[in-house]
C-alpha positions in Angstrom: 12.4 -27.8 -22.5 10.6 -30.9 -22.0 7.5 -32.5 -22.9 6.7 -33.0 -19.4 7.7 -29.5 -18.3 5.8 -28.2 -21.1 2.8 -29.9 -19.5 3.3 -29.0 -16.1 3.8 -25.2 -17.2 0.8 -25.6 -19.2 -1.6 -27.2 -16.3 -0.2 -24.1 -14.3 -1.2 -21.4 -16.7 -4.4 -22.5 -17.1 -5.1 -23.0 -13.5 -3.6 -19.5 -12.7 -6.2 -18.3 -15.6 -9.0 -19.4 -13.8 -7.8 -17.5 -10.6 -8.8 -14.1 -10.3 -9.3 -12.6 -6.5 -11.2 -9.6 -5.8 -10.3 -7.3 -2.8 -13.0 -7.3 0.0 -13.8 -3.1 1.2 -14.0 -3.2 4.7 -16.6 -1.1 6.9 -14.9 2.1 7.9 -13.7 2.4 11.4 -11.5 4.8 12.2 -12.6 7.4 10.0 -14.6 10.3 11.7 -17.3 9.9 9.1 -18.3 7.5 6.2 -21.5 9.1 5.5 -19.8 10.9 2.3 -17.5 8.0 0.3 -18.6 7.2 -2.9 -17.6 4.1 -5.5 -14.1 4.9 -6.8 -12.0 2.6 -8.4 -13.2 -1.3 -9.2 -11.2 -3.9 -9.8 -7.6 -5.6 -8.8 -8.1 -1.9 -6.1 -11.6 -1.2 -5.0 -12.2 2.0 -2.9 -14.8 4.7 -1.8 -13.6 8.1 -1.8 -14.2 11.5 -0.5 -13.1 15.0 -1.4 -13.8 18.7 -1.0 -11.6 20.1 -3.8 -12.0 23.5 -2.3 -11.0 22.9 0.9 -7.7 20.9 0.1 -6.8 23.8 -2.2 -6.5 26.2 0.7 -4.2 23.4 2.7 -0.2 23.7 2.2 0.8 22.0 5.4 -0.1 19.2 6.9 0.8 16.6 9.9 0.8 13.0 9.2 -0.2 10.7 12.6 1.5 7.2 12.7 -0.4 4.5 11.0 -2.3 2.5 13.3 -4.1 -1.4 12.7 -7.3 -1.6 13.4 -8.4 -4.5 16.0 -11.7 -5.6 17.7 -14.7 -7.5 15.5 -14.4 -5.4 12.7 -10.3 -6.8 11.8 -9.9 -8.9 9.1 -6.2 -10.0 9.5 -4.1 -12.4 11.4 -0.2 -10.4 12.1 2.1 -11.1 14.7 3.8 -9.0 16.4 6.9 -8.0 14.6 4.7 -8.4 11.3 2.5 -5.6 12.6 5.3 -3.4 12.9 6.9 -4.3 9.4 3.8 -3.6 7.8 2.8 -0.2 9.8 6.4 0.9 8.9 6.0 0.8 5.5 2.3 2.0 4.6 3.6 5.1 7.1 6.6 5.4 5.3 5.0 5.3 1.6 2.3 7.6 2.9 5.1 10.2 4.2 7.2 9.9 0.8 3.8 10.6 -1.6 2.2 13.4 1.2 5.7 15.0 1.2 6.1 15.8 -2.4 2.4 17.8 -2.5 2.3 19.1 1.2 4.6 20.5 3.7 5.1 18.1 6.6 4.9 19.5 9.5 5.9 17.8 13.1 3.8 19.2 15.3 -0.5 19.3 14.7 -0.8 22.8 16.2 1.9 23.8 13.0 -0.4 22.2 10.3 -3.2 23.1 8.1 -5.0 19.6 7.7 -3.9 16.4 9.8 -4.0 12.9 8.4 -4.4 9.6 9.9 -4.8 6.3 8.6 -4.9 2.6 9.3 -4.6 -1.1 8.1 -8.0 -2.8 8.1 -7.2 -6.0 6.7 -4.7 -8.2 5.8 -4.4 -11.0 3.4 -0.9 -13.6 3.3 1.2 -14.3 0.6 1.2 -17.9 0.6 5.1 -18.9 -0.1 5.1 -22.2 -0.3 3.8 -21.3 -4.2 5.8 -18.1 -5.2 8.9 -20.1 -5.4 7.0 -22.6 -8.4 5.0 -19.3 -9.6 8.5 -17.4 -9.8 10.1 -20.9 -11.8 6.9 -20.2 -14.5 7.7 -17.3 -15.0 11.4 -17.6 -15.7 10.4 -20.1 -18.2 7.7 -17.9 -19.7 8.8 -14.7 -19.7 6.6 -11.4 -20.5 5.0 -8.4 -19.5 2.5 -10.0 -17.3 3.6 -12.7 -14.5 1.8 -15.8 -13.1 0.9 -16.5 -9.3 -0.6 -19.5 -7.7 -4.3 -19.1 -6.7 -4.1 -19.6 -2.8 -0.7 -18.2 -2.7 -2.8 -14.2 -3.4 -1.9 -11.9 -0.7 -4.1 -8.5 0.5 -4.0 -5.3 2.1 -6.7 -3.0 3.3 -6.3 0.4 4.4 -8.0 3.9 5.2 -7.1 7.5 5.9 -8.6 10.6 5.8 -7.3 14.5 6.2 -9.1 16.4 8.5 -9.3 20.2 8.7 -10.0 21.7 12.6 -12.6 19.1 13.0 -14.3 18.7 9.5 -13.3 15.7 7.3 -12.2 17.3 4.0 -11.0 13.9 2.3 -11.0 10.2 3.2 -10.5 7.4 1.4 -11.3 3.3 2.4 -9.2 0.6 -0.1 -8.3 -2.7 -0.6 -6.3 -4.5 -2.9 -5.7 -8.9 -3.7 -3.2 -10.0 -5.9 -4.0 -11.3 -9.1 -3.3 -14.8 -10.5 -2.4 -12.9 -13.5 -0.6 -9.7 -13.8 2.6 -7.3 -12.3 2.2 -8.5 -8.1 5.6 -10.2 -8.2 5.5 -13.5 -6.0 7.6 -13.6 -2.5 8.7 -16.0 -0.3 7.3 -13.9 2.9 3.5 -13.9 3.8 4.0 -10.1 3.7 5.2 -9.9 0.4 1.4 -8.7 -0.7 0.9 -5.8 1.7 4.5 -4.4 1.1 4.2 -4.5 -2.1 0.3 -2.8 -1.9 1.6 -0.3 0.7 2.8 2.1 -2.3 -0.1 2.5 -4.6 -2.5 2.2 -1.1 -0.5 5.8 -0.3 -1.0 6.9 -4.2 -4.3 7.0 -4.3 -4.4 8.4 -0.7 -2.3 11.4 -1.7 -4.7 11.2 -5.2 -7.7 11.8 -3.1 -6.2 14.5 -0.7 -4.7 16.3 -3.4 -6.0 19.9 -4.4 -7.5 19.7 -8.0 -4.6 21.6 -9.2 -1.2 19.8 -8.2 1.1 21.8 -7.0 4.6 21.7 -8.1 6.3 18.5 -6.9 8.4 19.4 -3.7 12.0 17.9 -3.9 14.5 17.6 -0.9 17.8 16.8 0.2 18.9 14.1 2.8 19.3 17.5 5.0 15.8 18.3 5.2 13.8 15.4 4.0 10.8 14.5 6.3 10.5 11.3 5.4 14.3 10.3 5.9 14.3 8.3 9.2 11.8 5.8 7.1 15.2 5.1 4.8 15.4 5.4 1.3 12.6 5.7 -0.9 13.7 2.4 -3.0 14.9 -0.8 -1.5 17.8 -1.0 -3.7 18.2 -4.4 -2.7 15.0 -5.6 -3.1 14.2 -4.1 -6.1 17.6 -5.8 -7.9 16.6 -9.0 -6.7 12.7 -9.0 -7.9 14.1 -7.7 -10.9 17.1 -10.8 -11.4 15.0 -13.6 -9.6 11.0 -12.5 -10.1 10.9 -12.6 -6.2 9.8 -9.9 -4.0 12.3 -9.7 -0.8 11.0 -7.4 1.6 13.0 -4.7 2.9 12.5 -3.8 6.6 11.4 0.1 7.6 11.5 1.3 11.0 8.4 2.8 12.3 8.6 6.4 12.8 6.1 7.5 16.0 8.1 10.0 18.2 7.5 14.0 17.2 10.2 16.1 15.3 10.4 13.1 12.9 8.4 14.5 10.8 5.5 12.8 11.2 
Protein backbone atom coordinates (compact mmCIF):
# COMPACT_ATOMS: atom_id res chain seq x y z
CA UNK A 1 0.00 0.00 0.00
CA UNK A 2 1.11 3.45 -0.42
CA UNK A 3 2.42 6.21 1.47
CA UNK A 4 -0.27 8.38 0.14
CA UNK A 5 -2.98 5.77 0.56
CA UNK A 6 -1.78 5.23 3.94
CA UNK A 7 -2.47 8.95 4.50
CA UNK A 8 -5.67 9.19 2.93
CA UNK A 9 -6.96 6.05 4.96
CA UNK A 10 -5.52 7.59 7.90
CA UNK A 11 -7.27 11.26 7.51
CA UNK A 12 -10.42 9.06 7.02
CA UNK A 13 -10.33 7.13 10.23
CA UNK A 14 -9.73 9.79 12.21
CA UNK A 15 -12.46 11.91 10.72
CA UNK A 16 -14.89 8.99 10.96
CA UNK A 17 -13.66 8.86 14.82
CA UNK A 18 -14.87 12.13 15.41
CA UNK A 19 -18.31 11.22 13.94
CA UNK A 20 -20.74 9.74 16.19
CA UNK A 21 -24.68 10.51 15.40
CA UNK A 22 -27.26 10.11 17.97
CA UNK A 23 -30.92 9.15 16.94
CA UNK A 24 -33.55 11.92 17.60
CA UNK A 25 -37.03 10.18 19.65
CA UNK A 26 -39.79 11.63 17.99
CA UNK A 27 -43.13 12.80 19.89
CA UNK A 28 -45.56 9.93 19.70
CA UNK A 29 -48.43 10.16 17.29
CA UNK A 30 -50.14 7.43 16.50
CA UNK A 31 -50.07 5.72 19.64
CA UNK A 32 -53.44 5.76 21.65
CA UNK A 33 -51.45 6.86 24.69
CA UNK A 34 -47.83 8.07 25.64
CA UNK A 35 -48.71 8.95 29.12
CA UNK A 36 -46.93 5.52 30.21
CA UNK A 37 -43.33 5.05 28.16
CA UNK A 38 -40.50 5.23 30.09
CA UNK A 39 -36.45 5.61 29.10
CA UNK A 40 -35.43 2.30 27.60
CA UNK A 41 -32.47 1.81 25.68
CA UNK A 42 -29.66 4.86 25.08
CA UNK A 43 -27.36 4.96 22.64
CA UNK A 44 -26.74 4.06 18.72
CA UNK A 45 -31.17 2.89 19.59
CA UNK A 46 -32.92 5.21 21.93
CA UNK A 47 -36.57 4.24 22.90
CA UNK A 48 -39.35 4.64 25.58
CA UNK A 49 -41.20 1.64 26.37
CA UNK A 50 -44.26 0.35 27.86
CA UNK A 51 -45.41 -3.01 29.14
CA UNK A 52 -48.07 -4.82 31.27
CA UNK A 53 -46.33 -8.17 31.69
CA UNK A 54 -49.64 -9.57 32.90
CA UNK A 55 -51.66 -8.65 30.34
CA UNK A 56 -49.38 -9.93 27.41
CA UNK A 57 -49.11 -13.21 29.25
CA UNK A 58 -52.85 -13.92 28.84
CA UNK A 59 -52.44 -12.96 24.81
CA UNK A 60 -51.66 -16.01 22.25
CA UNK A 61 -53.13 -14.40 19.17
CA UNK A 62 -52.76 -11.41 17.72
CA UNK A 63 -53.48 -9.27 14.36
CA UNK A 64 -50.84 -7.24 12.97
CA UNK A 65 -52.33 -3.87 10.96
CA UNK A 66 -50.14 -2.66 7.90
CA UNK A 67 -47.50 -0.22 8.82
CA UNK A 68 -48.42 3.16 8.09
CA UNK A 69 -45.85 6.71 7.81
CA UNK A 70 -46.77 9.24 9.71
CA UNK A 71 -47.27 12.77 7.85
CA UNK A 72 -48.44 16.29 8.94
CA UNK A 73 -46.00 18.81 11.22
CA UNK A 74 -44.89 16.17 13.36
CA UNK A 75 -42.90 13.99 10.13
CA UNK A 76 -39.41 14.10 10.18
CA UNK A 77 -38.57 12.51 6.70
CA UNK A 78 -38.35 13.32 3.12
CA UNK A 79 -39.57 9.66 0.91
CA UNK A 80 -40.90 9.48 -2.32
CA UNK A 81 -43.28 7.57 -3.41
CA UNK A 82 -41.97 4.28 -4.30
CA UNK A 83 -39.43 4.82 -1.32
CA UNK A 84 -42.38 4.93 1.03
CA UNK A 85 -43.55 1.67 -0.07
CA UNK A 86 -39.99 0.00 0.01
CA UNK A 87 -39.61 1.00 3.36
CA UNK A 88 -43.32 0.24 4.74
CA UNK A 89 -42.74 -3.25 3.19
CA UNK A 90 -40.04 -4.18 5.02
CA UNK A 91 -40.47 -2.75 8.73
CA UNK A 92 -44.11 -4.77 8.10
CA UNK A 93 -42.42 -7.57 6.91
CA UNK A 94 -39.72 -7.82 9.81
CA UNK A 95 -42.50 -6.98 12.29
CA UNK A 96 -44.62 -10.12 10.87
CA UNK A 97 -41.47 -12.50 10.83
CA UNK A 98 -40.45 -11.55 14.86
CA UNK A 99 -44.51 -11.34 16.00
CA UNK A 100 -44.99 -14.70 14.23
CA UNK A 101 -42.45 -16.72 16.11
CA UNK A 102 -44.06 -15.57 19.77
CA UNK A 103 -47.80 -15.08 18.68
CA UNK A 104 -50.32 -16.58 16.49
CA UNK A 105 -51.15 -14.35 13.56
CA UNK A 106 -54.35 -14.03 13.00
CA UNK A 107 -56.08 -12.33 9.65
CA UNK A 108 -58.92 -11.05 10.78
CA UNK A 109 -59.10 -8.48 14.28
CA UNK A 110 -62.42 -9.97 15.55
CA UNK A 111 -60.05 -13.61 15.57
CA UNK A 112 -57.27 -11.97 17.74
CA UNK A 113 -56.44 -11.48 21.36
CA UNK A 114 -54.30 -8.12 21.13
CA UNK A 115 -53.97 -6.03 17.74
CA UNK A 116 -50.78 -4.23 16.74
CA UNK A 117 -50.08 -1.24 14.77
CA UNK A 118 -47.24 0.73 14.06
CA UNK A 119 -45.62 3.37 12.03
CA UNK A 120 -42.42 5.17 10.59
CA UNK A 121 -41.94 8.55 12.18
CA UNK A 122 -38.86 9.58 10.76
CA UNK A 123 -36.44 8.98 8.30
CA UNK A 124 -32.81 9.74 7.83
CA UNK A 125 -30.83 9.06 4.14
CA UNK A 126 -27.97 7.14 3.53
CA UNK A 127 -25.82 9.47 1.74
CA UNK A 128 -24.17 7.24 -1.18
CA UNK A 129 -22.01 9.26 -2.68
CA UNK A 130 -19.61 8.25 0.56
CA UNK A 131 -20.38 4.39 1.16
CA UNK A 132 -18.68 3.56 -2.03
CA UNK A 133 -15.05 5.38 -0.37
CA UNK A 134 -16.34 4.12 3.31
CA UNK A 135 -16.79 0.54 1.70
CA UNK A 136 -12.96 0.99 -0.12
CA UNK A 137 -11.60 1.69 3.85
CA UNK A 138 -12.80 -0.91 4.86
CA UNK A 139 -11.57 -3.47 2.38
CA UNK A 140 -8.20 -2.06 3.09
CA UNK A 141 -8.73 -2.19 6.92
CA UNK A 142 -10.38 -5.07 7.62
CA UNK A 143 -12.03 -5.92 11.23
CA UNK A 144 -14.78 -6.47 13.32
CA UNK A 145 -15.94 -2.98 13.31
CA UNK A 146 -16.47 -0.93 9.82
CA UNK A 147 -16.00 2.79 9.04
CA UNK A 148 -18.74 5.20 7.46
CA UNK A 149 -18.48 8.74 6.37
CA UNK A 150 -20.01 11.29 8.72
CA UNK A 151 -22.82 12.93 6.49
CA UNK A 152 -23.28 9.74 4.69
CA UNK A 153 -25.30 8.31 8.41
CA UNK A 154 -28.71 7.19 7.65
CA UNK A 155 -31.92 6.89 10.29
CA UNK A 156 -35.15 5.31 11.02
CA UNK A 157 -37.78 6.02 13.48
CA UNK A 158 -40.62 4.02 14.34
CA UNK A 159 -43.49 3.16 16.84
CA UNK A 160 -46.07 0.41 17.63
CA UNK A 161 -48.03 -0.59 20.24
CA UNK A 162 -50.44 -3.79 21.02
CA UNK A 163 -53.66 -2.99 22.12
CA UNK A 164 -56.11 -5.24 24.07
CA UNK A 165 -60.13 -4.40 23.45
CA UNK A 166 -59.32 -0.79 23.81
CA UNK A 167 -56.49 -0.67 26.52
CA UNK A 168 -52.90 -0.18 25.42
CA UNK A 169 -51.03 -3.15 26.98
CA UNK A 170 -47.51 -2.40 25.31
CA UNK A 171 -46.07 0.40 23.07
CA UNK A 172 -42.88 1.22 22.28
CA UNK A 173 -41.36 4.77 20.36
CA UNK A 174 -37.56 4.19 18.72
CA UNK A 175 -35.05 5.56 16.68
CA UNK A 176 -31.90 4.57 15.40
CA UNK A 177 -28.55 6.70 13.23
CA UNK A 178 -25.86 4.92 11.95
CA UNK A 179 -22.63 5.22 13.46
CA UNK A 180 -19.33 6.50 11.97
CA UNK A 181 -17.99 3.60 13.66
CA UNK A 182 -19.42 0.19 14.07
CA UNK A 183 -21.50 -3.03 12.15
CA UNK A 184 -24.19 -0.46 9.81
CA UNK A 185 -22.71 -1.65 6.55
CA UNK A 186 -22.57 1.35 3.97
CA UNK A 187 -25.03 1.27 0.76
CA UNK A 188 -25.19 2.87 -2.28
CA UNK A 189 -29.17 3.58 -1.87
CA UNK A 190 -30.37 6.47 0.58
CA UNK A 191 -32.44 3.69 2.06
CA UNK A 192 -29.76 1.48 2.86
CA UNK A 193 -30.12 2.82 6.75
CA UNK A 194 -33.79 2.18 7.38
CA UNK A 195 -33.66 -1.33 5.76
CA UNK A 196 -31.07 -2.19 7.41
CA UNK A 197 -32.82 -0.64 10.96
CA UNK A 198 -36.17 -2.20 10.06
CA UNK A 199 -34.97 -5.60 11.79
CA UNK A 200 -33.74 -4.76 15.15
CA UNK A 201 -36.73 -1.72 15.13
CA UNK A 202 -39.22 -5.13 14.99
CA UNK A 203 -36.83 -6.87 17.82
CA UNK A 204 -37.24 -4.72 20.30
CA UNK A 205 -40.96 -4.26 19.24
CA UNK A 206 -41.59 -8.01 19.67
CA UNK A 207 -39.05 -7.56 23.04
CA UNK A 208 -41.45 -5.15 24.47
CA UNK A 209 -44.78 -7.02 23.56
CA UNK A 210 -43.47 -10.22 24.65
CA UNK A 211 -44.96 -12.00 27.86
CA UNK A 212 -42.16 -12.20 30.54
CA UNK A 213 -41.91 -15.77 29.94
CA UNK A 214 -41.25 -16.51 26.16
CA UNK A 215 -43.02 -18.98 24.88
CA UNK A 216 -41.63 -21.61 22.81
CA UNK A 217 -40.50 -20.24 19.42
CA UNK A 218 -43.19 -21.08 16.80
CA UNK A 219 -41.75 -22.64 13.48
CA UNK A 220 -43.56 -23.01 10.13
CA UNK A 221 -43.53 -24.34 6.76
CA UNK A 222 -43.86 -22.42 3.39
CA UNK A 223 -47.61 -24.08 3.70
CA UNK A 224 -48.67 -22.18 6.52
CA UNK A 225 -46.28 -19.36 7.10
CA UNK A 226 -48.02 -15.95 7.88
CA UNK A 227 -45.47 -14.00 6.94
CA UNK A 228 -44.75 -15.70 3.40
CA UNK A 229 -46.24 -13.23 0.82
CA UNK A 230 -43.46 -10.68 2.45
CA UNK A 231 -40.68 -13.32 0.75
CA UNK A 232 -38.07 -14.94 2.49
CA UNK A 233 -36.87 -14.00 5.67
CA UNK A 234 -33.10 -13.39 4.33
CA UNK A 235 -32.20 -11.60 1.14
CA UNK A 236 -29.95 -14.17 0.01
CA UNK A 237 -28.70 -11.87 -2.39
CA UNK A 238 -28.15 -9.16 -0.48
CA UNK A 239 -26.72 -10.63 2.22
CA UNK A 240 -23.86 -12.41 -0.16
CA UNK A 241 -23.03 -9.27 -1.61
CA UNK A 242 -22.64 -7.12 1.91
CA UNK A 243 -20.77 -9.94 2.89
CA UNK A 244 -18.22 -10.15 -0.58
CA UNK A 245 -18.29 -6.23 -1.20
CA UNK A 246 -19.07 -4.42 2.44
CA UNK A 247 -22.15 -2.88 0.58
CA UNK A 248 -25.65 -3.16 1.69
CA UNK A 249 -28.00 -3.85 -1.63
CA UNK A 250 -31.42 -3.53 -0.69
CA UNK A 251 -33.77 -6.18 -1.51
CA UNK A 252 -37.29 -5.16 -2.47
CA UNK A 253 -40.51 -6.53 -0.25
CA UNK A 254 -43.96 -6.16 -1.43
CA UNK A 255 -46.28 -4.60 0.97
CA UNK A 256 -48.80 -6.83 2.31
CA UNK A 257 -52.36 -4.76 3.18
CA UNK A 258 -55.23 -6.93 1.88
CA UNK A 259 -56.86 -9.52 4.72
CA UNK A 260 -56.24 -13.37 4.65
CA UNK A 261 -52.52 -12.38 4.24
CA UNK A 262 -51.91 -12.69 7.38
CA UNK A 263 -51.61 -9.52 8.46
Amino acid sequence: MNLYLCAVMAGVTTLLLGGCASAPLTTASTLSSADQLTPGKTGRTTTREYRDGPALAQVKRVYLHPTELVTGDAARYTLKDDERELVLAEVEAQLCFELAERFELVREPGQSDAEVTSAVTWFEPTGTAGSGAAAAVNFFIPGPLGVRLPGTLGGLGGEAEMTAGKRQIAAIVWARQAQAVGTDSPSLSRLGDALQFAEPFADDVARVMSPDTLPQPRTYTAANDPCAAYGDRIQAAGFIFDKVTGVYVPSGRRKVTTEGSGN
